[in-house]
C-alpha positions as CSV (number, residue, x, y, z in Angstrom):
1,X,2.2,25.1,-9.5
2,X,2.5,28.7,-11.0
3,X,5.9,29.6,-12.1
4,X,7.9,32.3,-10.0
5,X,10.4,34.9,-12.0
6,X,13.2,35.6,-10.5
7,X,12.3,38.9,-9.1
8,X,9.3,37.8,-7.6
9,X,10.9,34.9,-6.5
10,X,13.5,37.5,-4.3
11,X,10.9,39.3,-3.2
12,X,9.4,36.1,-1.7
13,X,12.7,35.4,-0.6
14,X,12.9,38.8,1.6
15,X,9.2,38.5,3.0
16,X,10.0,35.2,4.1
17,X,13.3,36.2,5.5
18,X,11.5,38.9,7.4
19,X,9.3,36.4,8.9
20,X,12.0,34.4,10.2
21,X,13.5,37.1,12.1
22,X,11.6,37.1,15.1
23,X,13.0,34.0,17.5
24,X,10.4,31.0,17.6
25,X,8.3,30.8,20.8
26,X,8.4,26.9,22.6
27,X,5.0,26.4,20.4
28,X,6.0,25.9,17.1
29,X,4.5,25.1,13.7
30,X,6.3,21.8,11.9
31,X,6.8,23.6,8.2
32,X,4.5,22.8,4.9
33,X,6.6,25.0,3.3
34,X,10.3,26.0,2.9
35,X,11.8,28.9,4.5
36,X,14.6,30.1,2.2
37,X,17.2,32.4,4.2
38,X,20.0,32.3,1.5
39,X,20.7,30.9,-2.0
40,X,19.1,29.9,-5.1
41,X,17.2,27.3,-4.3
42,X,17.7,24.2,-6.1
43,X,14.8,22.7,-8.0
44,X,15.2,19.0,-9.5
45,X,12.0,19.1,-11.4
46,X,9.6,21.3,-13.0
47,X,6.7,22.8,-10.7
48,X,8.1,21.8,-7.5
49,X,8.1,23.3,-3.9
50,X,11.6,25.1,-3.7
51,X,13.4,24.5,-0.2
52,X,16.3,25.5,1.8
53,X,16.8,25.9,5.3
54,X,18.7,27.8,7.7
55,X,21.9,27.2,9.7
56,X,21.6,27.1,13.7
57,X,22.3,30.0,15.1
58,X,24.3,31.1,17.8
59,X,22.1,31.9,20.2
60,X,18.9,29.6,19.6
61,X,17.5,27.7,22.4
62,X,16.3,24.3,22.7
63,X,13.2,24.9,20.3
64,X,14.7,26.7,18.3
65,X,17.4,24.2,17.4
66,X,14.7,22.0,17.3
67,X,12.2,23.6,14.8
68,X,15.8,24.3,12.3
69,X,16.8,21.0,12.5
70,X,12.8,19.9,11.3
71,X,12.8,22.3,8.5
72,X,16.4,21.6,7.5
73,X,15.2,17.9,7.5
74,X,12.3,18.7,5.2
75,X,14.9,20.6,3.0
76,X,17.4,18.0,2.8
77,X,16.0,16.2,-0.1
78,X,17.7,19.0,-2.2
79,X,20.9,19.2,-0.2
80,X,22.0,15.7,0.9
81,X,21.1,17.1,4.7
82,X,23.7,19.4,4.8
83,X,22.7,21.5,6.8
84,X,20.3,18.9,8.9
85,X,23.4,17.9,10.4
86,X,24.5,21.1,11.1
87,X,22.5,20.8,14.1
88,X,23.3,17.4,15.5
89,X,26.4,17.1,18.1
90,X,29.1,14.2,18.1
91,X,28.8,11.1,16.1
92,X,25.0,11.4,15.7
93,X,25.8,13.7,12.8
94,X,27.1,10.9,10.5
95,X,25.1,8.3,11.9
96,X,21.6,9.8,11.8
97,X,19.8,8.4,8.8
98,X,17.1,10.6,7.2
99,X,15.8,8.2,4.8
100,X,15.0,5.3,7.2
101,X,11.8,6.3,7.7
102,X,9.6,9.2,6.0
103,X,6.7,10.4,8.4
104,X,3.9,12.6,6.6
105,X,1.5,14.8,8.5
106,X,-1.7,15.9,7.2
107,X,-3.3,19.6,7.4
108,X,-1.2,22.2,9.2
109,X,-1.2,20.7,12.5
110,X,0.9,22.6,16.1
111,X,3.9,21.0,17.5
112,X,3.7,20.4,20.9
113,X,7.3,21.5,21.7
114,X,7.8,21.4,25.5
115,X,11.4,22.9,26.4
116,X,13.2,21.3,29.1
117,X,17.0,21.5,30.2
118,X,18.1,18.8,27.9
119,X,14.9,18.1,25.4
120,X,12.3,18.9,23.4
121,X,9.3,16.4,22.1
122,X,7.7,17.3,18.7
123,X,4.2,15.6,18.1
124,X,2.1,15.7,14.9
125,X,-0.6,14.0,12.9
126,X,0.4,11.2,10.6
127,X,-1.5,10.2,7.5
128,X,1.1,7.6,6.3
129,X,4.8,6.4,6.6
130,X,7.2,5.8,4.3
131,X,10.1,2.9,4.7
132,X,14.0,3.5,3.4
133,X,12.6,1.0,0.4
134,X,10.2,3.7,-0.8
135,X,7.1,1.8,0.6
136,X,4.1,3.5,1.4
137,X,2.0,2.8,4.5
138,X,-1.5,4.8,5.0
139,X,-1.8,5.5,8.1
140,X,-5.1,4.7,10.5
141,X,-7.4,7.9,11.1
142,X,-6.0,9.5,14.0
143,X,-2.7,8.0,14.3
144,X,0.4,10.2,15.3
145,X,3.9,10.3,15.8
146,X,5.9,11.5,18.7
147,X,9.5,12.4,18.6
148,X,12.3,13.3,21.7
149,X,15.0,14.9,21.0
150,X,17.7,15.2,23.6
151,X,19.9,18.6,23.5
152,X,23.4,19.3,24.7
153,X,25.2,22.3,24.8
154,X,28.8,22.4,22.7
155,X,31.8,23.6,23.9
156,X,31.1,26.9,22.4
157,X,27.9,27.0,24.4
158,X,25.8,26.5,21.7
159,X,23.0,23.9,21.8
160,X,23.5,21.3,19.3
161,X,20.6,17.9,19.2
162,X,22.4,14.6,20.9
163,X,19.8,12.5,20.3
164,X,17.2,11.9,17.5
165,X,15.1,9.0,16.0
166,X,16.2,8.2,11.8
167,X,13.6,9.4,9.7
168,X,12.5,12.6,8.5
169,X,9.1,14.2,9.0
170,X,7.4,15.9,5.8
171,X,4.2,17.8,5.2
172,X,1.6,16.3,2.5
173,X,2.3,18.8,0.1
174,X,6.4,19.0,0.2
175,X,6.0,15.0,0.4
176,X,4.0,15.4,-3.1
177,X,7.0,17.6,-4.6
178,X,9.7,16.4,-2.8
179,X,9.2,11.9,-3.9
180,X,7.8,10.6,-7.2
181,X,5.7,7.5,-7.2
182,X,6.5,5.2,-9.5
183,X,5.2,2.2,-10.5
184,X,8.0,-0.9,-10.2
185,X,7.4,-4.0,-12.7
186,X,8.2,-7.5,-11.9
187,X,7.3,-10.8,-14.2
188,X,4.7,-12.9,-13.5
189,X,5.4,-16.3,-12.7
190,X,4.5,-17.9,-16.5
191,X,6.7,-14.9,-17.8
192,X,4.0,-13.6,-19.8
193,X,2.5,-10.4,-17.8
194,X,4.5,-8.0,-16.1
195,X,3.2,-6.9,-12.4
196,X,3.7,-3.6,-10.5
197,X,4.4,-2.7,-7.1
198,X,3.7,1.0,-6.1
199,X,6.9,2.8,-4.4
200,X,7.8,6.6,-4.0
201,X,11.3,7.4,-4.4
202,X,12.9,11.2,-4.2
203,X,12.7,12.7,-7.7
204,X,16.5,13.9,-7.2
205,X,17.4,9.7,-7.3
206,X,14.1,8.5,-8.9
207,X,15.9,6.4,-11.8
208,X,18.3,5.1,-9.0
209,X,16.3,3.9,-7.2
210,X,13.9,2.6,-8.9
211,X,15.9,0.6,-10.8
212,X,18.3,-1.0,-7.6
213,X,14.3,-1.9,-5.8
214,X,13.9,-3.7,-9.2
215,X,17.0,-5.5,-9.0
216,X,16.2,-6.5,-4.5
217,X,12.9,-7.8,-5.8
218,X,9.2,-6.7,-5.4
219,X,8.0,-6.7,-1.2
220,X,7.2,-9.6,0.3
221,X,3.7,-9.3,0.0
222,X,4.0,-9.6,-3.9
223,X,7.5,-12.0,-4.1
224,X,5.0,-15.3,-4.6
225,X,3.1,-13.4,-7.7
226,X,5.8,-11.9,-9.3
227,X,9.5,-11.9,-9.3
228,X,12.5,-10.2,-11.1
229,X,14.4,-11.9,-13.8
230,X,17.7,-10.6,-13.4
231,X,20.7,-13.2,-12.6
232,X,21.1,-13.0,-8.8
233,X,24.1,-11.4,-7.3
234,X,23.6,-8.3,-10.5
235,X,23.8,-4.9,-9.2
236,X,24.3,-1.5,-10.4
237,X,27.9,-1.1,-11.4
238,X,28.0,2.5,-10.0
239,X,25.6,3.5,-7.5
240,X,23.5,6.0,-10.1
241,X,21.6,5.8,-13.2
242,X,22.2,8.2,-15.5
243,X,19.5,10.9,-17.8
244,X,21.8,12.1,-20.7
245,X,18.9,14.1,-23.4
246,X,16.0,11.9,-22.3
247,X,18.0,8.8,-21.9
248,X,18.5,6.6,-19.2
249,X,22.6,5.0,-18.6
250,X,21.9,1.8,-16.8
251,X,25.0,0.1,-15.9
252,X,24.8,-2.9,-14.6
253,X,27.4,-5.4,-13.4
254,X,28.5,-8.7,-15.2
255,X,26.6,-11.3,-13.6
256,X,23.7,-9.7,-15.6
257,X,25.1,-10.9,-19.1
258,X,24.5,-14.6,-17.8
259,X,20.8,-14.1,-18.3
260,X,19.1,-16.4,-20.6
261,X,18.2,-15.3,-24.0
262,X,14.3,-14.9,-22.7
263,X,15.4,-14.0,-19.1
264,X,17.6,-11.2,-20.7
265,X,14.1,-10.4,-22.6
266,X,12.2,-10.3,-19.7
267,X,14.7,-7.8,-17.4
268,X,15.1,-5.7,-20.2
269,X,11.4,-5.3,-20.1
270,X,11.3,-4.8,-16.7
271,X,13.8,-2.1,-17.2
272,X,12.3,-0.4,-20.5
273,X,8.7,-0.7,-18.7
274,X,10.2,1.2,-15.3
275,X,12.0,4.0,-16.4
276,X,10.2,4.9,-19.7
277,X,7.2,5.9,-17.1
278,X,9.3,8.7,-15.2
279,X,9.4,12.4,-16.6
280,X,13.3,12.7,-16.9
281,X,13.3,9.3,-19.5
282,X,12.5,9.3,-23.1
283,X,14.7,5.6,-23.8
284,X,16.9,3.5,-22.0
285,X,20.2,2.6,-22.8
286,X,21.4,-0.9,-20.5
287,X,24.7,-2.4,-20.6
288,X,26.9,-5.3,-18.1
289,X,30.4,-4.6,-17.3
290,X,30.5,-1.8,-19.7
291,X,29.2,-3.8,-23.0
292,X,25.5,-2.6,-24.2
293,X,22.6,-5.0,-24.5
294,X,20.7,-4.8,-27.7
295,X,17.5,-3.2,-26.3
296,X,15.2,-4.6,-29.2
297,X,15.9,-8.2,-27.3
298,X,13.3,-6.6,-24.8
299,X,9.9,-8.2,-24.6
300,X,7.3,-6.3,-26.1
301,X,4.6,-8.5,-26.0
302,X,4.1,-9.1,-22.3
303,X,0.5,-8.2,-20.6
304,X,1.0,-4.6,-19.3
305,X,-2.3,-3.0,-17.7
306,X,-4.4,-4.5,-20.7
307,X,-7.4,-2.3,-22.3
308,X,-10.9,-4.1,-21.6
309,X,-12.5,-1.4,-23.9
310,X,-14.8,1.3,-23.6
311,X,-18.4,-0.4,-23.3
312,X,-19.5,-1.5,-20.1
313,X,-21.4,-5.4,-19.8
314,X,-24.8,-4.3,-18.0
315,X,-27.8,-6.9,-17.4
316,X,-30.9,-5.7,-18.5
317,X,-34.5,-7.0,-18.8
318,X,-32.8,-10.6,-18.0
319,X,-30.5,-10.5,-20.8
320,X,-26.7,-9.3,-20.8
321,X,-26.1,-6.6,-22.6
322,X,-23.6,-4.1,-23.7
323,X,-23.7,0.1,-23.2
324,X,-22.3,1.8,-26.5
325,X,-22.8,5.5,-26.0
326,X,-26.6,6.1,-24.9
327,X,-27.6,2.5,-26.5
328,X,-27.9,-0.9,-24.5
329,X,-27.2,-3.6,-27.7
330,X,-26.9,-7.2,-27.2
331,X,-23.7,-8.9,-26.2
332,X,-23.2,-11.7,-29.2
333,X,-26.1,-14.1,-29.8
334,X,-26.8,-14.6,-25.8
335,X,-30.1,-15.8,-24.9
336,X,-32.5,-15.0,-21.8
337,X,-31.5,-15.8,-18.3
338,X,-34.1,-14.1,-17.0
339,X,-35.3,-17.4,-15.2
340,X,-32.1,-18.4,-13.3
341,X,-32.4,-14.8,-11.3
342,X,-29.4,-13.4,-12.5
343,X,-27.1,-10.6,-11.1
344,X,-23.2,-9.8,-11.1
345,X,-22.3,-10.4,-15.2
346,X,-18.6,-11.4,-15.9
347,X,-16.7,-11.5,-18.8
348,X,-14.0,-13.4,-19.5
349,X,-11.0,-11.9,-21.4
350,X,-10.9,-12.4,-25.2
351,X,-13.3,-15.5,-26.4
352,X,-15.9,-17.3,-23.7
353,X,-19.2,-16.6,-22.8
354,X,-20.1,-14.7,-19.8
355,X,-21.4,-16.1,-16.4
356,X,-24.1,-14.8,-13.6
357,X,-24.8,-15.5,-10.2
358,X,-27.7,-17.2,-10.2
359,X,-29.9,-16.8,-7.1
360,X,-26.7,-15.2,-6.0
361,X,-25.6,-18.8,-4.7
362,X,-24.5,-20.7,-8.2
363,X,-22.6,-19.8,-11.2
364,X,-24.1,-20.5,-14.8
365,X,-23.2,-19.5,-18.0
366,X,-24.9,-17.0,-20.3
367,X,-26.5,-18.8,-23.3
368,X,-26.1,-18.9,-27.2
369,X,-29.7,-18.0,-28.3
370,X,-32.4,-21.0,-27.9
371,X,-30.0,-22.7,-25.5
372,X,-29.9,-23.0,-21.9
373,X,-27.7,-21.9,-19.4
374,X,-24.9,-24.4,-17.7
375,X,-23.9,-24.4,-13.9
376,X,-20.8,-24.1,-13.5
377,X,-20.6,-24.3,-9.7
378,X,-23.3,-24.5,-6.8
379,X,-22.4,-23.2,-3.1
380,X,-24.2,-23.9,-0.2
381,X,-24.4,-20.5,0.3
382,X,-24.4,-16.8,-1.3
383,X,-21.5,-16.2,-3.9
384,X,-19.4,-13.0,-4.3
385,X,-19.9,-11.8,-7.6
386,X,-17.4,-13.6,-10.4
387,X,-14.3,-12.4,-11.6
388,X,-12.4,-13.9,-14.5
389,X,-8.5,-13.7,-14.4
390,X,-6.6,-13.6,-18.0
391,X,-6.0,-17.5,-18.0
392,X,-9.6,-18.5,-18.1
393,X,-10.4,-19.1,-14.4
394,X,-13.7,-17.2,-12.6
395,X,-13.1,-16.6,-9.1
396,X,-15.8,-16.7,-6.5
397,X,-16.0,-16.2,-3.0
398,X,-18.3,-17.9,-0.3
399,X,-19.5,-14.4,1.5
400,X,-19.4,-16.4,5.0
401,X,-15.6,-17.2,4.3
402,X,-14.3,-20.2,5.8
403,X,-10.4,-19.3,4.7
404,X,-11.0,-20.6,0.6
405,X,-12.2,-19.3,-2.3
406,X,-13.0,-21.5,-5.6
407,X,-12.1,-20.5,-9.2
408,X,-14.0,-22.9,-12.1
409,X,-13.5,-22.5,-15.8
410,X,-15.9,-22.6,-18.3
411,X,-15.5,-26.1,-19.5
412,X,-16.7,-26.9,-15.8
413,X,-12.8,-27.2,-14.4
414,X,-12.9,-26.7,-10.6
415,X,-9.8,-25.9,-8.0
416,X,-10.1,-24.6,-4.1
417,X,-7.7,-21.4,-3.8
418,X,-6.5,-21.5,0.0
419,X,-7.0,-18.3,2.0
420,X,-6.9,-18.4,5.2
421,X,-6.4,-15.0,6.5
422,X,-9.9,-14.6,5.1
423,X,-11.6,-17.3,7.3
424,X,-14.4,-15.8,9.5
425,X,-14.7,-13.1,6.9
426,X,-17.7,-11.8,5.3
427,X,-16.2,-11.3,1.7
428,X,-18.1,-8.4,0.0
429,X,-15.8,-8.2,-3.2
430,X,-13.6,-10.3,-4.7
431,X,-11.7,-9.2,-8.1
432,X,-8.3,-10.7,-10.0
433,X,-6.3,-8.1,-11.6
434,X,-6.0,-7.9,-15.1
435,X,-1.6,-9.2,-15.1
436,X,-3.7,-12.0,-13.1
437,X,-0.9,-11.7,-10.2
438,X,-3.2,-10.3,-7.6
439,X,-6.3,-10.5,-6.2
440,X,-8.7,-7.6,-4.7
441,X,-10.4,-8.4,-1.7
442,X,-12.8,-6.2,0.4
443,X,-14.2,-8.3,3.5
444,X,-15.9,-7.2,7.2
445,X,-13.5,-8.4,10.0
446,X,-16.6,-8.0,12.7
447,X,-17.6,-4.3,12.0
448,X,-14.4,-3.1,10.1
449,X,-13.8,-2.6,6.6
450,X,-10.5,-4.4,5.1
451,X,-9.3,-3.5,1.9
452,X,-6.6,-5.7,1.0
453,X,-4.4,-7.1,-1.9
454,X,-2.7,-10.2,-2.2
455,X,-0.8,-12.1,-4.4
456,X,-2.0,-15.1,-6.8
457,X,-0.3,-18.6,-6.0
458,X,-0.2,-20.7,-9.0
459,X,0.9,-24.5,-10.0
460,X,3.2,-25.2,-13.3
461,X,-0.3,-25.2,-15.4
462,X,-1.6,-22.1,-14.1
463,X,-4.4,-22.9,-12.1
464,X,-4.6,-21.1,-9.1
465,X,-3.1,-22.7,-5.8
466,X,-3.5,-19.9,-2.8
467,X,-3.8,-16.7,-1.8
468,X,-0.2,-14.7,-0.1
469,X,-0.3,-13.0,2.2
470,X,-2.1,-9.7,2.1
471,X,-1.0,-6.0,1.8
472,X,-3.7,-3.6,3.6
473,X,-4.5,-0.8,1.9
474,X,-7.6,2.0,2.2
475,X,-6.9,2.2,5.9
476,X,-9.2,5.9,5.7
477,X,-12.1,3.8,4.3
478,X,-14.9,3.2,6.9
479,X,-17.5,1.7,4.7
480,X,-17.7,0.0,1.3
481,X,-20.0,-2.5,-0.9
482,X,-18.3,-3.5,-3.6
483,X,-14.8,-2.8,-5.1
484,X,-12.5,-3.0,-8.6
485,X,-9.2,-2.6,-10.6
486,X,-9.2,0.8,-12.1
487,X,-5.7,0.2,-13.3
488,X,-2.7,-1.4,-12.3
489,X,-2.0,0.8,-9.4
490,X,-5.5,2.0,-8.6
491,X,-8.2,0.3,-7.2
492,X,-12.2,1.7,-6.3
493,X,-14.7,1.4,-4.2
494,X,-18.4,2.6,-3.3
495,X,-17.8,3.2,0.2
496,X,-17.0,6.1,3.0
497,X,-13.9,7.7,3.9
498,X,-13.5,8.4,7.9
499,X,-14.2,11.9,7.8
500,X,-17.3,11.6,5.0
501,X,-21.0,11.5,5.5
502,X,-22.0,10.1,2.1
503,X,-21.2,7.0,0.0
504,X,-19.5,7.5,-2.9
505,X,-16.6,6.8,-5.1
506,X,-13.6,6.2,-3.0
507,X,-10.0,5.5,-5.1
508,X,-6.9,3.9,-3.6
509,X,-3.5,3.1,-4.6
510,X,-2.4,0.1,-3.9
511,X,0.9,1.0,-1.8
512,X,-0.4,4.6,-1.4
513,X,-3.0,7.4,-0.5
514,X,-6.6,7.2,-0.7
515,X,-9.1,9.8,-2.0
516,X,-13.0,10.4,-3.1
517,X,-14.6,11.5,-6.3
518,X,-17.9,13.2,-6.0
519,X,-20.8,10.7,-4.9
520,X,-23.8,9.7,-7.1
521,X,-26.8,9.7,-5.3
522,X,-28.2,5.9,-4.7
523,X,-25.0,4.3,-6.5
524,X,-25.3,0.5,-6.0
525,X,-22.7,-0.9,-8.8
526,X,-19.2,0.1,-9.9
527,X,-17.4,-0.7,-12.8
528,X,-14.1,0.2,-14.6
529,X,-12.6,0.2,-17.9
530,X,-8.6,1.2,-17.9
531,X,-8.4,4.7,-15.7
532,X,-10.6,6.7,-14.1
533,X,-11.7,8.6,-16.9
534,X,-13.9,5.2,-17.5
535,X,-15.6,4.7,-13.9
536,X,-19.4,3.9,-14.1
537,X,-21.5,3.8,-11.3
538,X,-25.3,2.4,-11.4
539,X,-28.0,3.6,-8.8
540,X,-30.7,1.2,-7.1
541,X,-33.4,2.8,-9.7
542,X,-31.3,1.4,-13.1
543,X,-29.7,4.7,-14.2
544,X,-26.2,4.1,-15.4
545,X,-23.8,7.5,-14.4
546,X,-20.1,7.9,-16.2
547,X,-17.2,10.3,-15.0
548,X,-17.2,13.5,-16.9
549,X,-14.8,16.1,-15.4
550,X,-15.6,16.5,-11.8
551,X,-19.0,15.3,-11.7
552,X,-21.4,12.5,-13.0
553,X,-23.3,11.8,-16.3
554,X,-26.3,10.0,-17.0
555,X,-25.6,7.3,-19.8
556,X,-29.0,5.1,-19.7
557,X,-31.5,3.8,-17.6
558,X,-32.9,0.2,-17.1
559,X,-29.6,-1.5,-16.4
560,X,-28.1,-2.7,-13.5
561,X,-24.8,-4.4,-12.4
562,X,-22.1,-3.2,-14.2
563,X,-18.9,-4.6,-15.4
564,X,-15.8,-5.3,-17.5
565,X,-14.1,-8.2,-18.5
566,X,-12.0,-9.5,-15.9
């Protein structure tokens, strides 16, 4: 956002002032951006949306009353809903809760605000919610919210709201300035990964926050992947987290020194991981009951969002191959699996040969030169493509899904994963995530598109047990073939949003929005090194594109199925 001097800044001020004059007919707009009456408006962080709001007035009417108390609401993130409350009657106006429920609306969209005696319903367009635990909830194309308020007049005459829903309702782009998303890590089960959980939090109380959600716990969704390692029963010895010259004051209380040494480890990890990602935090500082951990104690050499390098793993001409710059070169001393049919390459993480689909109904292993390739494991019908998780297994999917899905390893090691939500399914994409804590899965429920992410189930050696249950996500995406992890939040798709009419890239945080990148004409494999400054996409006719700024760049041609290891 540009800066505003102050001058110009008070000479916005007045034109906005003058535009607020005039009394507010019973059609009214719900604000996407602040009307500032009075005051120096109080900005928590650099280059965002400035808001304050007005106090009722004595004369306004129903709608009126109505349309202040909205834009207050909108402005209360920067004044504890001060003056929100202004405009609510009795004991409404200490029990209304702003922050049960955050309601976003897309575009600029009209309230339909029909005046009565005693109330006034607001409607508007929602594209997602968001819960008092900072969890985000994309909302279905089309969806909207309807609100009543009920109005009484005071005994000075005035009219004052009686009756409102919690919750607050924000526009896209003061939802943007107003909340932070941040990226919450948990420990993975063997201790040796750490696993985040998407949540947006207001930037005022970010640090807060985030670290008390760290401390309840990821969501439910994730609580069988990942947990926290803090003793139970610790808390935040005063409700706030401090940012003294870049560093973060977490106090917490004493139950927290009872941590094991590699539990203590493993929390401050959690901690150091957290808040080291927000803009205020440069360090972090953590002490129990007032005495200071030694912060070098924290884990360093956990599994955080892992590089898989820079090269894509292509097949070409039957062989796997790897794309450095505008050069296909061969992977290692592979061999020819021309003859087995091959499509879908994966590559397992560190040491270990790749696999194929072969005939798209068996997995087999890529060959050292002269040999021949092993199966791994036959179905009795087509395969999703294999993907590897960080403890050796490759994952696999029947596409007619019968609620299970089988991981093998490469010395021929073979478990059943249960999953029944996905029975009935046709599976289109199935990927692990590189803390190996979750699983991608994009799957047809009769005609519609579900994009979901669950968490990984595992026994004391590791091998995978079952799926959790699932966390939708995508919910604007209409159409998709295949899908991967861009990074630990983000995941990608070739697919269609809602309102789109041609395939292309389509990103989605896992726990938030979803968006498009430009489309590649013909694109018929994705592929994704860490961020999505490293997305590949390959067309039908073998030409391999990579992001470069907004658009697509040819890298080679005569390759085909793209991929990573994982």
């Amino acid at each position: 956002m540009t800066a505003v001097t102050r001058p110009a800044r008070r000479r916005l001020i007045a034109g906005m002032i003058a535009l607020l004059v005039t009394a507010l007919p019973a059609c009214a707009t719900l604000p996407d951006s602040g009307p500032v009456q009075q005051g120096d408006p109080d900005v928590t962080e650099p280059g965002s949306i400035a808001l304050l709001a007005r106090l009722p007035g004595p004369d306004d009417s129903p709608s009126q009353i109505v349309d202040g108390f909205l834009r207050a609401s909108a402005a209360g993130l920067t004044d504890d809903f001060t003056i929100a409350r202004e405009f609510l009657a009795g004991s409404i106006r200490s029990s209304w809760d702003p922050l049960a429920q955050v309601s976003v609306y897309s575009g600029q969209p009209t309230l339909s605000v029909e005046s009565g005696s005693d109330g006034v319903g607001v409607s508007a367009t929602v594209s997602a919610t968001l819960d008092k635990d900072g969890r985000f909830t994309e909302a279905l194309p089309g969806a909207s919210v309807q609100v009543q308020f009920g109005l009484v007049l005071d005994g000075q005459g005035r009219w004052r709201i009686r009756a409102a829903s919690d919750g607050v309702l924000l526009s896209e782009p003061i939802f943007r300035s107003l909340f932070q998303q941040v990226p919450l890590y948990f420990v993975s089960p063997d201790g040796e990964a750490l696993v985040s959980e998407t949540r947006f939090f207001p930037r005022r109380t970010v640090e807060t926050a985030a670290v008390s959600s760290i401390l309840a716990g990821p969501s439910p969704w994730l609580e069988e992947g990942a947990a926290s390692r803090f003793p139970p029963g610790t808390r935040l010895l005063v409700d706030t987290v401090t940012v003294r010259d870049g560093v973060a004051q977490v106090g917490l209380s004493a139950e927290a020194r009872e941590a094991s040494p590699a539990d203590r480890g493993l929390m401050l990890a959690q901690l150091n991981e957290t808040l080291n990602g927000l803009p205020r935090v440069q360090s972090v500082a953590v002490s129990a009951a007032g005495i200071p951990f030694d912060m070098s104690a924290a884990r360093r050499d956990l599994v955080v969002d892992p590089s898989v390098g820079t090269s894509p793993v292509v097949l070409a001409d039957g062989f796997v191959r790897t794309v450095e710059g505008n050069d296909v070169v061969p992977w290692g001393d592979t061999g020819s699996v021309a003859e087995v049919n091959p499509s879908s390459p994966a590559v397992p993480y560190g040491d270990g040969l790749p696999v194929v689909l072969a005939g798209g109904s068996s997995v087999v292993t890529v060959p050292d030169e002269g040999q021949e390739p092993t199966t791994l494991l036959t179905g009795s019908a087509p395969l999703s493509a294999p993907s590897f998780d960080r403890l050796g297994w490759a994952w696999v999917s029947p596409v007619t899904n019968i609620g299970r899905v089988n991981a093998v390893r490469l010395d021929g090691t073979r478990t059943v994963v249960g999953a029944d939500w996905l029975a009935g399914r046709e599976v289109r994409s199935l990927r692990v995530a590189r803390d190996g804590a979750r699983v991608l899965v994009l799957s047809l429920e009769g005609t519609a598109v579900v994009f979901e992410v669950a968490a990984v189930v595992r026994d004391a050696a590791g091998a995978p047990v079952s799926l959790g249950r699932p966390l939708r996500i995508g919910q604007r995406i209409n159409r998709a073939t295949t899908a991967v992890w861009v990074d630990q939040q983000t995941v990608a798709a070739l697919g269609r949003l809602n309102d789109g009419t041609d395939d292309t890239v389509v990103v989605a945080v896992v726990g938030g929005p979803t968006s498009s990148l430009p489309a590649v004409d013909g694109a018929a494999g994705l592929a994704a090194g860490k961020g999505d400054r490293l997305l590949f996409v390959s067309t039908g006719a073998g030409e391999l594109f990579t992001r470069n700024g907004l658009g697509w760049t040819p890298v080679v041609r005569g390759v085909r199925d793209p991929t990573f290891p994982g």
